[in-house]
C-alpha positions as CSV (number, residue, x, y, z in Angstrom):
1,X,-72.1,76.7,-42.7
2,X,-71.7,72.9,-41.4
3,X,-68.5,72.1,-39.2
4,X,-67.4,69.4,-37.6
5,X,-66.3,70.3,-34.1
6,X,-64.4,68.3,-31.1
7,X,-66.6,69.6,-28.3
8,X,-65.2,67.3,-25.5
9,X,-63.3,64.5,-24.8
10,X,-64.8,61.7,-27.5
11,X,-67.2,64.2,-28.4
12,X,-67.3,64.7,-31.9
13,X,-70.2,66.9,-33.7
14,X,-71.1,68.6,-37.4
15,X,-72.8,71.2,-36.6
16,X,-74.0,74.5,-37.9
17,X,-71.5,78.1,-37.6
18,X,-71.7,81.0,-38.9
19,X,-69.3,82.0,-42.0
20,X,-66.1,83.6,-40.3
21,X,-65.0,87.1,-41.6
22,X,-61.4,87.5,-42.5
23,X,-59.0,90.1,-41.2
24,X,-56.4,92.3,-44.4
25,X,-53.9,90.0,-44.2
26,X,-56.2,86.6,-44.4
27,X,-58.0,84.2,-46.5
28,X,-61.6,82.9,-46.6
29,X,-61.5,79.0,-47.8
30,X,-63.6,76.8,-49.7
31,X,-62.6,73.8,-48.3
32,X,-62.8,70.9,-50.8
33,X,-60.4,67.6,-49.2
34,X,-59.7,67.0,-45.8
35,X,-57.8,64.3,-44.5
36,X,-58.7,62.9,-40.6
37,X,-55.1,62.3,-39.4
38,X,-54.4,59.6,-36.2
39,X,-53.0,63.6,-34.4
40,X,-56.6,64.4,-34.7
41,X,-58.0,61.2,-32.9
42,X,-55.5,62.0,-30.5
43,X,-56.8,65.9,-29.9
44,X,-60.1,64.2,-29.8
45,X,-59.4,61.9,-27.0
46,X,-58.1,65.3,-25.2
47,X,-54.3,64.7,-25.8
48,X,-52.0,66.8,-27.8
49,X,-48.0,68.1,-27.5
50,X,-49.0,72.0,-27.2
51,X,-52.3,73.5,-24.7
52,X,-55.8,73.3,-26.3
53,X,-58.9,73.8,-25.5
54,X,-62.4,72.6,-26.6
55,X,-64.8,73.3,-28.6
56,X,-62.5,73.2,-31.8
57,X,-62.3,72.6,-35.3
58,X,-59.8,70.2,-36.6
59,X,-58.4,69.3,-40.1
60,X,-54.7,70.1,-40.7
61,X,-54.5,67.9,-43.7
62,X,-56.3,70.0,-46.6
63,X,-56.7,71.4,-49.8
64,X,-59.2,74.4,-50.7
65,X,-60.7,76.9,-52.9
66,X,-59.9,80.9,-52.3
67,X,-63.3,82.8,-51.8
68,X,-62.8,86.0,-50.9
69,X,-58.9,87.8,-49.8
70,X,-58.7,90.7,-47.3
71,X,-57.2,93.7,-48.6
72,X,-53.5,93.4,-48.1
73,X,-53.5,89.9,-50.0
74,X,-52.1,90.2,-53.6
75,X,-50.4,87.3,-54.2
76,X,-54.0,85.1,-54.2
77,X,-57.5,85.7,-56.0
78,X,-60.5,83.8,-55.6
79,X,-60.9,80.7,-57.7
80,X,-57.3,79.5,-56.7
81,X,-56.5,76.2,-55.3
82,X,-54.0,76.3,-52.4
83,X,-53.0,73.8,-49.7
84,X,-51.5,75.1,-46.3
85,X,-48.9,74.4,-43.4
86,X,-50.3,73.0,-40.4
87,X,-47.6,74.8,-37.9
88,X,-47.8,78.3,-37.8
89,X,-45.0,79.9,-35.1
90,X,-46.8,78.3,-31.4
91,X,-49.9,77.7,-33.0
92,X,-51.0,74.6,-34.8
93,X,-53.4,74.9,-37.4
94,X,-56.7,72.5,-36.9
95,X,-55.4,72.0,-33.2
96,X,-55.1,75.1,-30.6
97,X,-56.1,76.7,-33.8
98,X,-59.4,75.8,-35.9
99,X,-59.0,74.1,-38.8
100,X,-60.0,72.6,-41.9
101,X,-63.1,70.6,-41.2
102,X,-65.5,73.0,-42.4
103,X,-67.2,74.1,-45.5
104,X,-65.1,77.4,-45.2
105,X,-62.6,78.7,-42.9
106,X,-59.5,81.0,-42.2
107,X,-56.0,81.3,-43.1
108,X,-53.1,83.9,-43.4
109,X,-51.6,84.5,-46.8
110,X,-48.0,82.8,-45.5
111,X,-49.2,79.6,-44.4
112,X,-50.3,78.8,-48.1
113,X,-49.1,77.4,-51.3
114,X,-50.7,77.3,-54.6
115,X,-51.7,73.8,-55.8
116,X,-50.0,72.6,-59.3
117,X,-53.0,72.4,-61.8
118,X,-51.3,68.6,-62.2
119,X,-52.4,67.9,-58.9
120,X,-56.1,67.0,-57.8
121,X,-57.9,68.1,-54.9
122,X,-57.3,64.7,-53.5
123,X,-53.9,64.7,-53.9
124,X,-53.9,68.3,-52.5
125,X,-55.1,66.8,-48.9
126,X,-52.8,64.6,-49.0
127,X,-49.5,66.9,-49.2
128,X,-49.3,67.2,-45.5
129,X,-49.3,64.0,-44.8
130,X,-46.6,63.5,-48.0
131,X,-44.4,66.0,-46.8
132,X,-43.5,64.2,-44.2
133,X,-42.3,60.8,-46.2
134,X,-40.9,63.2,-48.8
135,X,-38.8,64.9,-46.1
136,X,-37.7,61.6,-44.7
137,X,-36.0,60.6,-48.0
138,X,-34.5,64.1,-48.5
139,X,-32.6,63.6,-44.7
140,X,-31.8,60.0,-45.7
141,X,-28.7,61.7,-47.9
142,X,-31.0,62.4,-50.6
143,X,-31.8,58.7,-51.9
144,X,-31.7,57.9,-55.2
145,X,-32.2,55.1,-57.8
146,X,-28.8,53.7,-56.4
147,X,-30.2,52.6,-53.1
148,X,-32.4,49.6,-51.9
149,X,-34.8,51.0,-49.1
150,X,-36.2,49.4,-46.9
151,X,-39.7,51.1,-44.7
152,X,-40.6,49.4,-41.6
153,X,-44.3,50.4,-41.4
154,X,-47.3,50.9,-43.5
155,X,-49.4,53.6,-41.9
156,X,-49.5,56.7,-43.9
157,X,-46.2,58.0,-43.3
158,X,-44.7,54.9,-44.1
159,X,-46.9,54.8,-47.7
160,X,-45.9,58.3,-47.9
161,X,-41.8,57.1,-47.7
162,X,-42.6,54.3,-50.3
163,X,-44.5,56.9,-52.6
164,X,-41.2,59.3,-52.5
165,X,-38.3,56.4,-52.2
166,X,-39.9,54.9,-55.7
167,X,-40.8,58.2,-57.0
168,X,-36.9,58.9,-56.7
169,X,-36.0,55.7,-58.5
170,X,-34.7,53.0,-55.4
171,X,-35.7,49.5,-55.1
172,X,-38.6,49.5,-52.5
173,X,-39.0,46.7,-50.0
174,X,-41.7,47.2,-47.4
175,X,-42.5,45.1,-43.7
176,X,-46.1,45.8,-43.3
177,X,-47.8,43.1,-41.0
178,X,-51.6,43.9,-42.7
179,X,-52.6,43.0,-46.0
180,X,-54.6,45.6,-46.8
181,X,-52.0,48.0,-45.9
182,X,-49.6,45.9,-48.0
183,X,-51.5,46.0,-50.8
184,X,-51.2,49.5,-51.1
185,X,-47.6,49.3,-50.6
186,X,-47.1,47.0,-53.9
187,X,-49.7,50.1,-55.8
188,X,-47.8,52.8,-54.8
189,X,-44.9,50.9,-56.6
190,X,-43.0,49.0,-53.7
191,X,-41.0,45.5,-55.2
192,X,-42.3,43.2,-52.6
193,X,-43.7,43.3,-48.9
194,X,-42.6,41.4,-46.2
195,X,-44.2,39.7,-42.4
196,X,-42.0,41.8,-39.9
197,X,-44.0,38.9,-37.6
198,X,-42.1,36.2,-39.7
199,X,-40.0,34.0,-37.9
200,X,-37.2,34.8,-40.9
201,X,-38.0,38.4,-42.0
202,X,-34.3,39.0,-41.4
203,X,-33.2,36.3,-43.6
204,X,-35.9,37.4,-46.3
205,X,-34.3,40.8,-46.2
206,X,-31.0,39.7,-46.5
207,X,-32.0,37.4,-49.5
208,X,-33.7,40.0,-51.5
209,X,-30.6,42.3,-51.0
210,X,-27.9,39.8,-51.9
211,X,-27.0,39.3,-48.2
212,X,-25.5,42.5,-48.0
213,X,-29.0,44.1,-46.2
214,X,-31.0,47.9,-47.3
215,X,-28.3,51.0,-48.0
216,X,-31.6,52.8,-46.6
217,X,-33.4,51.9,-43.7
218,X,-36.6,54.5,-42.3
219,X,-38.5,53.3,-39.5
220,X,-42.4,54.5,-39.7
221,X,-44.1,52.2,-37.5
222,X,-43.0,53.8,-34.1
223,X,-43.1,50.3,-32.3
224,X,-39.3,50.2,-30.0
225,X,-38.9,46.5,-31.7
226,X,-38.9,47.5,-35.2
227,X,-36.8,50.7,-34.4
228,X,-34.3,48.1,-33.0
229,X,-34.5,45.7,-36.5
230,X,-33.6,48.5,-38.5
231,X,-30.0,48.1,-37.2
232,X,-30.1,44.6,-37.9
233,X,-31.3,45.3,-41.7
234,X,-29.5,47.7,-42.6
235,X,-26.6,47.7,-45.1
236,X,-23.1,48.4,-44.0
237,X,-22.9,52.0,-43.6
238,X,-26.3,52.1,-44.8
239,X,-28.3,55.1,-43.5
240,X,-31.0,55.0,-40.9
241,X,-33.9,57.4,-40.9
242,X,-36.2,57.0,-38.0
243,X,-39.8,58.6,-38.6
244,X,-42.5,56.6,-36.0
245,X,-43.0,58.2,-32.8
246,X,-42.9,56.4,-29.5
247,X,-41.4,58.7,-26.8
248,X,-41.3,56.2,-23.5
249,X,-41.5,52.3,-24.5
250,X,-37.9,50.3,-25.0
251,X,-37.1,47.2,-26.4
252,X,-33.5,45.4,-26.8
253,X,-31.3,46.2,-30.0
254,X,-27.9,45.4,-30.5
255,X,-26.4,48.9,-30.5
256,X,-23.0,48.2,-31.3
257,X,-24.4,47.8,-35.0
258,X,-23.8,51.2,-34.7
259,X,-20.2,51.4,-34.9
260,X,-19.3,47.6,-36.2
261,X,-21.3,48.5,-39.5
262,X,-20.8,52.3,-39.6
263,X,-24.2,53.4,-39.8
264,X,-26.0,56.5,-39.6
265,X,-28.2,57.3,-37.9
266,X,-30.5,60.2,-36.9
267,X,-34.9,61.2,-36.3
268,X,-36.8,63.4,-37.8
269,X,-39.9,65.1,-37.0
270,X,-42.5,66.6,-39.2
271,X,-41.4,68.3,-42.9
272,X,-40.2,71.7,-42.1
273,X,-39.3,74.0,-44.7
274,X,-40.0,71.4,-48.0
275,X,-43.4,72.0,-48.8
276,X,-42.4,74.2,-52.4
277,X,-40.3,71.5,-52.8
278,X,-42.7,68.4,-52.0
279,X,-45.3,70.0,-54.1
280,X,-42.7,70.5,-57.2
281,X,-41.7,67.0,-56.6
282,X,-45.8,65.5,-56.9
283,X,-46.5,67.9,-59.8
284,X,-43.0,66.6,-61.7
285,X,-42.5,62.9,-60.6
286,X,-46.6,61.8,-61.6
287,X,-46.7,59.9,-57.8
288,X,-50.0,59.1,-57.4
289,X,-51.1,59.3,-54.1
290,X,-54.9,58.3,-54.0
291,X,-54.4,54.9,-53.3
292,X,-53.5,55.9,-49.5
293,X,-57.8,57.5,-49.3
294,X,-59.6,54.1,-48.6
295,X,-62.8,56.2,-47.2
296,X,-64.7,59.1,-48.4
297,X,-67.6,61.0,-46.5
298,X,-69.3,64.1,-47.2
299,X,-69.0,66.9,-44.4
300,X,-72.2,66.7,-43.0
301,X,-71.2,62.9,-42.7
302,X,-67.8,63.9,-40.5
303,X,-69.0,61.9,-37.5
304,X,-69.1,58.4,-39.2
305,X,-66.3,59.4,-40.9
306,X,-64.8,59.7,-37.4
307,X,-65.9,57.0,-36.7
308,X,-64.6,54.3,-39.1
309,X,-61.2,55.7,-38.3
310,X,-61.4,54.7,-34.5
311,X,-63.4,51.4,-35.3
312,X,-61.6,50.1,-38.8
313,X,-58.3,49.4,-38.5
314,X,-58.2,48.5,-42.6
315,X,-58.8,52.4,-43.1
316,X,-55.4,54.3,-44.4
317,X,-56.5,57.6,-45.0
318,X,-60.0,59.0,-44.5
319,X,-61.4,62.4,-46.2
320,X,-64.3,64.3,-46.1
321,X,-65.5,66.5,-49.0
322,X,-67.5,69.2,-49.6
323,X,-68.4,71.5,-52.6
324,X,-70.0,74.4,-50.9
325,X,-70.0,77.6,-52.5
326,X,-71.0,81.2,-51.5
């Protein structure tokens, strides 16, 4: 079977493996979607938040076809379409565990969830990824068509945020430096898009929220200087849900926001224990996620699909797809 394989430091490679066997309790997988995720880049350069070691397969975002079950799996027969969790106890599927990124691979029984028959293979690969935005709305009081969000950040997690903010009903505003990215933004359903850059991006805000500023603030870009806006956009006692990752770098922010507009406050990490309920949520809401793929390549095309993820900046989400069968 064809893989794609991190063999080194920047060393990226599709190459040819044989079909792993599968133990009682696990899965052989078709794979169908799988998204590259900027984690992956990361484990590529040789960097990740848990040991690994090379050569390994990677792919955590993914959805798949059931080939063949071991014999203590009843709950799945071949032919179904599932989608899986990417952290499994201390390991971390497609990272110090092989992944996705092949035309078929291995998974235990509990990491997996059945795919709604609403829901397309794209979409499927792209519930990772989703979880994450969907979670960050749920831990932002459970927003509703009440609130007036405002997402600091395009990237995918930040589309993902806009996807499940308008999917719940809330005005949508977005500050999203790159066109392209803002484009996407207004398709997935967000009112307007706003220069963070501008000289009055504050002033916008507060004139497309009456003065009074966004009841829900989530901060996906990860840069310190939009993590310190937020407090300055933000609503009185507006709540504050801070998603981008930057563990380190500082910038000024006028804290006592804090208290003088009673805000709160917290960070989140990842999308534990929603995925039943993220998937309900696609399958019953009619989001439409595909505008976030800007890129498709076949698998045995994984290495210039690698590639215009590190070298085009316009790229959003990338796949790779394969239709192999046994």
């Amino acid at each position: 079977m064809k893989a794609l394989q991190f063999v080194g430091d920047d060393r990226a490679a599709v190459g040819e493996l044989d079909v792993p066997e599968i133990a009682e309790d696990e899965v052989l997988l078709a794979s169908r979607r799988v998204g590259i995720c900027h984690s992956d880049i990361e484990l590529l350069a040789g960097r990740y938040i848990i040991p690994f070691s090379f050569p390994v397969i990677p792919g955590h975002e993914w959805s798949a076809e059931v080939v063949r079950t071991g014999r203590a799996v009843k709950s799945l027969g071949g032919g179904a379409r599932v989608v899986g969790e990417c952290v499994i106890g201390a390991d971390h599927f497609g990272f110090s565990i092989s992944g996705a990124a092949a035309e078929f691979f291995v998974a235990k029984q509990s990491w997996l969830h059945e795919l709604p028959d609403t829901l397309s293979w794209t979409q499927g690969a792209l519930v990772e990824p989703f979880s994450c935005g969907y979670y960050a709305t749920i831990r932002a009081d459970d927003l509703d068509a009440s609130d007036t969000v405002l997402v600091l950040g395009a990237g995918p997690i930040g589309l993902g945020i806009v996807a499940a903010a308008v999917g719940k009903g809330a005005r949508v505003l977005v500050a999203e430096p790159s066109e392209a990215r803002a484009r996407v933004a207004l398709a997935l359903g967000a009112e307007a898009t706003l220069d963070p850059a501008a000289p009055g991006f504050l002033d916008e805000v507060a004139a497309r929220t009456g003065g009074a500023g966004a009841s829900v603030v989530f901060e996906a870009s990860g840069r310190p200087e939009a993590m310190a806006v937020a407090l300055e956009a933000a609503a009185f006692r507006a709540r504050l849900v801070y998603v981008g990752i930057d563990v380190g770098s500082s910038a000024p922010a006028k804290l006592g926001l804090l208290q003088s507009k009673e805000l709160q406050a917290r960070g989140i990490i990842g999308s534990p224990g929603v995925w039943p309920r993220t998937l309900r949520f696609l399958a019953r809401s009619g989001v439409d996620l595909s505008p976030l793929v800007t890129a498709t390549y076949p698998l045995a095309e994984a290495e210039d699909a690698v590639t215009a993820v590190l070298t085009d900046k316009s790229q959003i989400k990338v796949h790779l797809t394969s239709s192999a069968t046994l």
